[in-house]
C-alpha positions in Angstrom: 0.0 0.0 0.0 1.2 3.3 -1.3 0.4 6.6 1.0 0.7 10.2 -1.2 -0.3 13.7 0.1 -2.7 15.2 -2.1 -0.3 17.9 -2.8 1.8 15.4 -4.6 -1.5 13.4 -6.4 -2.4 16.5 -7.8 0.8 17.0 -9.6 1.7 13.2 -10.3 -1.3 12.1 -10.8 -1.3 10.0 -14.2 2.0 8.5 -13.2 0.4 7.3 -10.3 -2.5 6.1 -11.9 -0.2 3.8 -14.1 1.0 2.8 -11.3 -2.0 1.6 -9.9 -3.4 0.1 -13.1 0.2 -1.6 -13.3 0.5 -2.8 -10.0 -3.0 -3.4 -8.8 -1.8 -1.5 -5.2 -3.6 0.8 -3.0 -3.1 4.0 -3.1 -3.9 6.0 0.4 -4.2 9.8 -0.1 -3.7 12.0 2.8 -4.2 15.5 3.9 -2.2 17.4 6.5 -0.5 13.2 6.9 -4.3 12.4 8.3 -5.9 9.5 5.4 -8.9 11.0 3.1 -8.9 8.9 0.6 -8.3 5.6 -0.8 -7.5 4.6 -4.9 -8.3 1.3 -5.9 -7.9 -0.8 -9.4 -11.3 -2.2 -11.1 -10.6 -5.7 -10.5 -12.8 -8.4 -12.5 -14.2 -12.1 -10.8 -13.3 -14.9 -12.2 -16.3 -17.4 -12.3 -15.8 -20.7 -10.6 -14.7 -22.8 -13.7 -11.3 -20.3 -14.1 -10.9 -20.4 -10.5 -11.5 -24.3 -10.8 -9.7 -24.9 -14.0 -6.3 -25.5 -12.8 -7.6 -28.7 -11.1 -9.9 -29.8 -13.4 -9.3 -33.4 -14.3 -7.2 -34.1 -10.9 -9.2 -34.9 -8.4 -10.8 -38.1 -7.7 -13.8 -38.6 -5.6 -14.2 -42.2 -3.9 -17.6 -41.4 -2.6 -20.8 -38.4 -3.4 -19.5 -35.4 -1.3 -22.6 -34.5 -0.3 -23.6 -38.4 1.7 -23.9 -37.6 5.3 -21.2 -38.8 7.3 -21.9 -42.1 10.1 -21.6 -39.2 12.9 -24.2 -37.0 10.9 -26.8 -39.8 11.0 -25.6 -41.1 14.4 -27.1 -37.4 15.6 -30.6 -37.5 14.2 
């Protein structure tokens, strides 16, 4: 995480954007060193099959996940 005064922002201010777009960091402005304000990338979410897709194809399942367990059923 980054911390600029706004002094600074106003006169850097496309080079810190590039920054931001570059490095995907915070940035925390501040005012009189107190934080005001706080500059974050647009990030996009992946959907669960690119999260997932790495492993596709790897895992092996003995049994259905979702059977209750012998101590599930020994509670009801």
């Amino acid at each position: 995480m980054t911390t600029i005064s706004k002094s600074k922002l106003k006169t850097h201010m496309l080079q810190v954007f590039r920054q931001i777009e570059q490095t995907g960091e915070e940035v925390i402005v501040t005012d009189n060193n107190r934080p005001v304000l706080r500059i974050l990338p647009i990030t996009t979410t992946k959907s669960v099959s690119e999260v997932f897709a790495p492993y596709r194809g790897q895992m092996v399942w003995h049994e259905d996940p979702d059977t209750p367990t012998s101590d599930e059923w020994s509670e009801l």
